[in-house]
Legacy VTK file of the C-alpha trace (Angstrom):
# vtk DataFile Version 3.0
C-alpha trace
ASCII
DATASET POLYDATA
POINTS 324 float
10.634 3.057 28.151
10.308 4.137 31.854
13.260 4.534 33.856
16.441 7.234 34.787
20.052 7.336 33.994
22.798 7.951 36.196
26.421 9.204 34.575
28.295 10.029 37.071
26.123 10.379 39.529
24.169 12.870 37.793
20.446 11.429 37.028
18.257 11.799 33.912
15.169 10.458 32.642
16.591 7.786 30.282
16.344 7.538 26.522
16.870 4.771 23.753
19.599 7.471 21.845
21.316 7.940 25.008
21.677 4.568 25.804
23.567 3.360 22.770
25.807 6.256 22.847
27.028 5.339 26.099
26.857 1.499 25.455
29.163 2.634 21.970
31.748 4.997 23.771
32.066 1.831 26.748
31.562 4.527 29.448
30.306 3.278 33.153
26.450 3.981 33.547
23.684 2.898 35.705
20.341 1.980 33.773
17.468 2.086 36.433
14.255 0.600 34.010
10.476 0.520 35.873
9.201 -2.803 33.668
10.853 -4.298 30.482
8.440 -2.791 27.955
8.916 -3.401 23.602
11.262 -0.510 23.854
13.559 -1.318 26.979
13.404 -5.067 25.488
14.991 -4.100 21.811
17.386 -2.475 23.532
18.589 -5.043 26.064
19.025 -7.566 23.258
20.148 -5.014 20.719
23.266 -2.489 22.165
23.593 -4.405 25.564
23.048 -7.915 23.346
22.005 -9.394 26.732
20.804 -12.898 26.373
17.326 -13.505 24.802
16.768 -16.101 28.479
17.732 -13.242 30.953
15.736 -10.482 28.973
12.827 -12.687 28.975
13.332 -13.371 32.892
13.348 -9.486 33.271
10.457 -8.809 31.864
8.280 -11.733 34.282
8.546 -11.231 37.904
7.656 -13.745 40.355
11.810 -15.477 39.551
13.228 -17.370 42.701
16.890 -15.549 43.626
19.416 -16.564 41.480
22.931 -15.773 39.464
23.742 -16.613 36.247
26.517 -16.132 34.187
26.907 -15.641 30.232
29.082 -14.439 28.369
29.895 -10.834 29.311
27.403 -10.077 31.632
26.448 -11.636 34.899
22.318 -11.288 35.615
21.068 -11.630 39.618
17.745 -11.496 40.678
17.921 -10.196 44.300
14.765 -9.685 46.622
14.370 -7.064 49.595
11.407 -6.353 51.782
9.115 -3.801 51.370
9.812 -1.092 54.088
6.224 -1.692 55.649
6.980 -5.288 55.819
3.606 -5.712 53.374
5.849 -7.960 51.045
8.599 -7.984 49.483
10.719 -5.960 46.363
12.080 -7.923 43.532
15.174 -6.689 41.679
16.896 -7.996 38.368
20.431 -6.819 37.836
22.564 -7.380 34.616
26.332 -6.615 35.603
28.752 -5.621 32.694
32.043 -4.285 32.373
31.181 -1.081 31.717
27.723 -0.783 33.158
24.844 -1.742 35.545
20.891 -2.517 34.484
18.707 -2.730 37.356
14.871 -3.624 36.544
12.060 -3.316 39.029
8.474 -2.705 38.844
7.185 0.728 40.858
8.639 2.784 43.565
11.657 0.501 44.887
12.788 2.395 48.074
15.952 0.668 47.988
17.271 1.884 44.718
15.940 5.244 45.128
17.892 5.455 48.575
21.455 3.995 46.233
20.712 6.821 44.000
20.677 9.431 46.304
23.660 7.910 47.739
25.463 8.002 44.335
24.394 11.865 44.237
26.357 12.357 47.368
29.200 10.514 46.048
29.220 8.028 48.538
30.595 4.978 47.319
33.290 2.213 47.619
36.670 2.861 47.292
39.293 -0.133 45.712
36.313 -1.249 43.269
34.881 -1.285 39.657
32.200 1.487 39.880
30.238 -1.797 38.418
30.777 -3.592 41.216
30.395 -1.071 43.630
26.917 0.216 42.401
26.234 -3.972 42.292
26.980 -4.092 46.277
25.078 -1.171 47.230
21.765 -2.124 45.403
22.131 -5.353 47.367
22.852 -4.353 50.595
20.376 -1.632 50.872
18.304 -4.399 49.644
19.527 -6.828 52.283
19.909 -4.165 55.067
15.802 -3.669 54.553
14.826 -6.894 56.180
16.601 -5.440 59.955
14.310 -3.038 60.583
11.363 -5.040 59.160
12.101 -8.275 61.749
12.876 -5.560 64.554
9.387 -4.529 64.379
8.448 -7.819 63.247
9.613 -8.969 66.946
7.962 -6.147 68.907
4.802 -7.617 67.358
5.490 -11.279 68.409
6.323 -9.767 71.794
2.657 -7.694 71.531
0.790 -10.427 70.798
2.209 -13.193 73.262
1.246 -10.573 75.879
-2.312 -10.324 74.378
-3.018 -14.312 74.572
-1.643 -14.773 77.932
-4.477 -12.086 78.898
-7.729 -12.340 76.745
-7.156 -15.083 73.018
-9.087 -14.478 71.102
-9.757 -15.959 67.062
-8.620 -12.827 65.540
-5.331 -13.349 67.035
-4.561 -16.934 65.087
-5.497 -14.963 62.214
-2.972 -12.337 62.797
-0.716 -15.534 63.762
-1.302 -17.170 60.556
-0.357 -13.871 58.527
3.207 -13.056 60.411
4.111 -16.924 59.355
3.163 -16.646 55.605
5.374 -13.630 56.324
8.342 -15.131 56.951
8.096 -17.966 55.161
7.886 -15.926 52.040
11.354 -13.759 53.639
12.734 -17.257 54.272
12.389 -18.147 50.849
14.239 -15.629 49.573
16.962 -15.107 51.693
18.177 -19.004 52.056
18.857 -18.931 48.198
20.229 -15.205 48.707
22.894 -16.461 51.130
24.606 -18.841 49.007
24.227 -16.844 45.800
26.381 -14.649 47.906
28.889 -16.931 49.140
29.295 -17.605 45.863
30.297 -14.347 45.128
32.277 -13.972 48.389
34.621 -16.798 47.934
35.455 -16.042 44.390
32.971 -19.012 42.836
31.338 -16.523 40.664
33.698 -13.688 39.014
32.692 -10.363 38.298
34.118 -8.401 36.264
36.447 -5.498 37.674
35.668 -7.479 41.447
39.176 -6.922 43.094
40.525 -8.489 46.690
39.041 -5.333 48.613
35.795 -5.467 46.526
35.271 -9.097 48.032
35.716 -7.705 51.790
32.038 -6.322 51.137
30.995 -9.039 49.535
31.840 -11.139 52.151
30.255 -8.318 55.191
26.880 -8.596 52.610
27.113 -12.844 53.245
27.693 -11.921 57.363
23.970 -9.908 56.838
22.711 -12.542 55.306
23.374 -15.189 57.607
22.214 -13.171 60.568
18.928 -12.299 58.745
18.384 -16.369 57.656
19.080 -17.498 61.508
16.701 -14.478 62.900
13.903 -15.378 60.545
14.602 -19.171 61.793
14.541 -18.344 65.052
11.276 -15.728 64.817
10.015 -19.044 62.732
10.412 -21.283 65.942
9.286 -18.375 68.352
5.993 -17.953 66.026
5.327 -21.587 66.762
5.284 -21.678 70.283
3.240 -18.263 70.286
0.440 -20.553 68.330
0.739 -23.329 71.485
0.265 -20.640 73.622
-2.826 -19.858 72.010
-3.885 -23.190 72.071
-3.061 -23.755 75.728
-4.291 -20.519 76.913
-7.978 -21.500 75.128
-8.066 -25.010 76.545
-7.233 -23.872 80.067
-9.804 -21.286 79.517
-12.018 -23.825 78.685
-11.467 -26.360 81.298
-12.238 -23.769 83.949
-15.572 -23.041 81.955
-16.337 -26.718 82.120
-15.441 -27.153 85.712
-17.504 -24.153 86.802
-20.153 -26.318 85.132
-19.441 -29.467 86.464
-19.932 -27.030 90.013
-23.293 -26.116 89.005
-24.471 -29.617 88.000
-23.235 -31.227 90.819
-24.938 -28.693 93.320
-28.361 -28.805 91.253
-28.455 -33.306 91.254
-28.876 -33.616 95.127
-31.245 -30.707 94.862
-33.118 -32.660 92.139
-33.063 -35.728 93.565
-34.902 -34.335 97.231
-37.203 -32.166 95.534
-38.047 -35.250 93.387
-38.203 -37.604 95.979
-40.352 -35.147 98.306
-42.289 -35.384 95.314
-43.726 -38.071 95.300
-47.541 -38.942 96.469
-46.573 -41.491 99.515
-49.287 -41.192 101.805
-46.603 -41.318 104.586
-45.468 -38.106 103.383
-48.540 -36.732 102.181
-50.095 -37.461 105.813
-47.346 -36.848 108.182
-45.133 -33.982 106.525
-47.595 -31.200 106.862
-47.437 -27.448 107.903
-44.955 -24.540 107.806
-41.823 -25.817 110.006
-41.665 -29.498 107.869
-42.148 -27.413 105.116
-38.564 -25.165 106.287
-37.221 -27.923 107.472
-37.269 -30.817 104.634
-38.274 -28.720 101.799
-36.196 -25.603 102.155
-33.864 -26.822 104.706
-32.145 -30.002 103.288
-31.626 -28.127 99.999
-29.594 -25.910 101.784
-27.545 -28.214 103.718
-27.084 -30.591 100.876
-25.694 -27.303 99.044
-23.493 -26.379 101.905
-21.780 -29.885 102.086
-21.147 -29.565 98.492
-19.359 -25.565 98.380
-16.677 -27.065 101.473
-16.157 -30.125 99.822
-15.091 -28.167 96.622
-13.136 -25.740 98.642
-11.536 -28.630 100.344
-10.474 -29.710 96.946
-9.434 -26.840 95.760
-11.988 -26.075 92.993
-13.171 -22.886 94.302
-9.745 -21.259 95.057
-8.890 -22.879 98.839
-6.764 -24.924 99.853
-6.528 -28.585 98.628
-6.296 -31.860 100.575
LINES 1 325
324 0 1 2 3 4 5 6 7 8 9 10 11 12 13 14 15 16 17 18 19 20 21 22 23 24 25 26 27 28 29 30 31 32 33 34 35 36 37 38 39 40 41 42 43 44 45 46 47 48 49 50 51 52 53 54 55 56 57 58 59 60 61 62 63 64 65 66 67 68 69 70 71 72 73 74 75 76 77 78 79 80 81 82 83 84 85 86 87 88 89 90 91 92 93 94 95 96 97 98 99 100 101 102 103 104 105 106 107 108 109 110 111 112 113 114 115 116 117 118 119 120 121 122 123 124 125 126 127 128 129 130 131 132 133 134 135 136 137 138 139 140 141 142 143 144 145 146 147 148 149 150 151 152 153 154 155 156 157 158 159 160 161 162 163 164 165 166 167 168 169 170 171 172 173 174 175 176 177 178 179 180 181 182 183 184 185 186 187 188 189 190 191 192 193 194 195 196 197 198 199 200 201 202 203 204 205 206 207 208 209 210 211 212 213 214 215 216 217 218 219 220 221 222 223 224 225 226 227 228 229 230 231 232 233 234 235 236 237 238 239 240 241 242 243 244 245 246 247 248 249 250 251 252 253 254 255 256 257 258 259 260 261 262 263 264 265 266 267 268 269 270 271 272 273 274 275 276 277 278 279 280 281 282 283 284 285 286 287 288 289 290 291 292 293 294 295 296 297 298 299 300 301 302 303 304 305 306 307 308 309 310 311 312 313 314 315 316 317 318 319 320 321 322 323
């Protein structure tokens, strides 16, 4: 079994013995456990004698946010992002009346940061130390996405400003990655919001949750609601980023085309006199001989047929001027 103990707010590397001494004598505890191995598993079901369904949740990750109640314990499952924004932390929580299991699997910034916090006896006053250590495992938890969307929109901001000068393919790709992002945060923190209202409006009862203890319960719901309509919004700015892209490539393109259309249209005149000149008429052939014919229809309607065609584009417009 992997994980620490904290008594007080004293931490120790947590053992089986230890465990069911403090489950016997009914004093508050926080059980941190990395993974749900044989060990940790006998003794949620044994001293704890958690349910057999939430144990078994505990030990597979990949649940959806939830709360559910039995009887004398109340088990969340509560996600937070990773601090790099790479993905995203999943936590199971079992809430007694004398103590507080927390399961995770690896580093977990969040809890790491509640235990230091616990060390410097910073904590919630007018609350079960339950309930308490229950809020601040959350909102650190929920307090992690803030920073994440902050630079989350920085990027957005980065990368509008990068299609409007050069798109490029690499850019949808990068497009197509920040939405799988937050649609995986949105996923979690829709269901997180109403566990929490839950919770908030007295729905779901703790035990040892008191009138002040709902205050932060209720501030946690305000975070929540923020984060839910920021991700909707970053959701809807993400989207027009994408038409950008699109527009930016097709207006690209249309210019390429027209610059083509340009150099077509100048070359079929120029095809059709050289062609025409040609030809073995014995007119032309007998009377269109020498150096100044030669200028003057072989070199010298080319150029004027070209001419006539560069103002007639800058007449319309197509090379910059001004349009009639």
């Amino acid at each position: 079994m992997q994980g620490t103990l904290v008594v007080d707010g004293d931490t120790t590397a947590a053992t089986a013995e230890r465990v069911r001494e403090l489950v016997g004598a009914g004093s508050p505890f926080w059980l941190d456990l990395d993974g749900v191995d044989a060990e940790a598993s006998a003794l949620l079901l044994g001293p704890f004698g958690f349910h057999p369904l939430a144990v078994e949740d505990a030990e597979h990750f990949g649940q959806r946010p939830k709360i559910d109640e039995f009887d004398g314990f109340t088990y969340f499952v509560v996600h937070g992002p990773v601090p790099d924004g790479s993905g995203l932390s999943e936590v199971h929580i079992f809430v007694t009346e004398h103590a507080v299991v927390t399961v995770h699997r690896g580093d977990c910034p969040a809890v790491a940061e509640v235990r230091q916090r616990l060390e410097r006896r910073h904590l919630i006053d007018h609350a079960s130390p339950q309930v308490t250590l229950l809020y601040l495992v959350v909102d650190t938890l929920v307090d992690g996405f803030f920073p994440v969307l902050s630079r989350f929109d920085d990027k957005v901001d980065q990368l509008e400003d990068d299609i409007l000068r050069q798109p490029t393919e690499a850019q949808l790709g990068v497009l197509f990655d920040m939405k799988r992002s937050l649609i995986a945060m949105r996923k979690v923190v829709t269901p997180q919001r109403d566990m929490f209202a839950t919770v908030a409006s007295g729905v779901v009862q703790l035990p040892g949750m008191t009138a002040d203890g709902e205050r932060y319960f209720r501030d946690l719901y305000d975070h929540l609601i923020r984060i839910a309509d920021v991700v909707d919004s970053y959701r809807d700015l993400l989207s027009g980023v994408m038409d950008t892209h699109v527009s930016t490539v097709s207006n690209r393109l249309n210019v390429v085309m027209k610059q083509l259309t340009i150099i077509a249209t100048i070359f079929l005149p120029l095809s059709y006199l050289t062609g025409f000149f040609g030809q073995n008429f014995s007119f032309l052939v007998g009377h269109i001989t020498g150096r100044i014919p030669f200028f003057a229809f072989g070199l010298g309607l080319e150029l004027v047929a070209v001419v006539i065609l560069l103002y007639f584009f800058r007449r319309r417009g197509w090379l910059g001027g001004p349009t009639t």
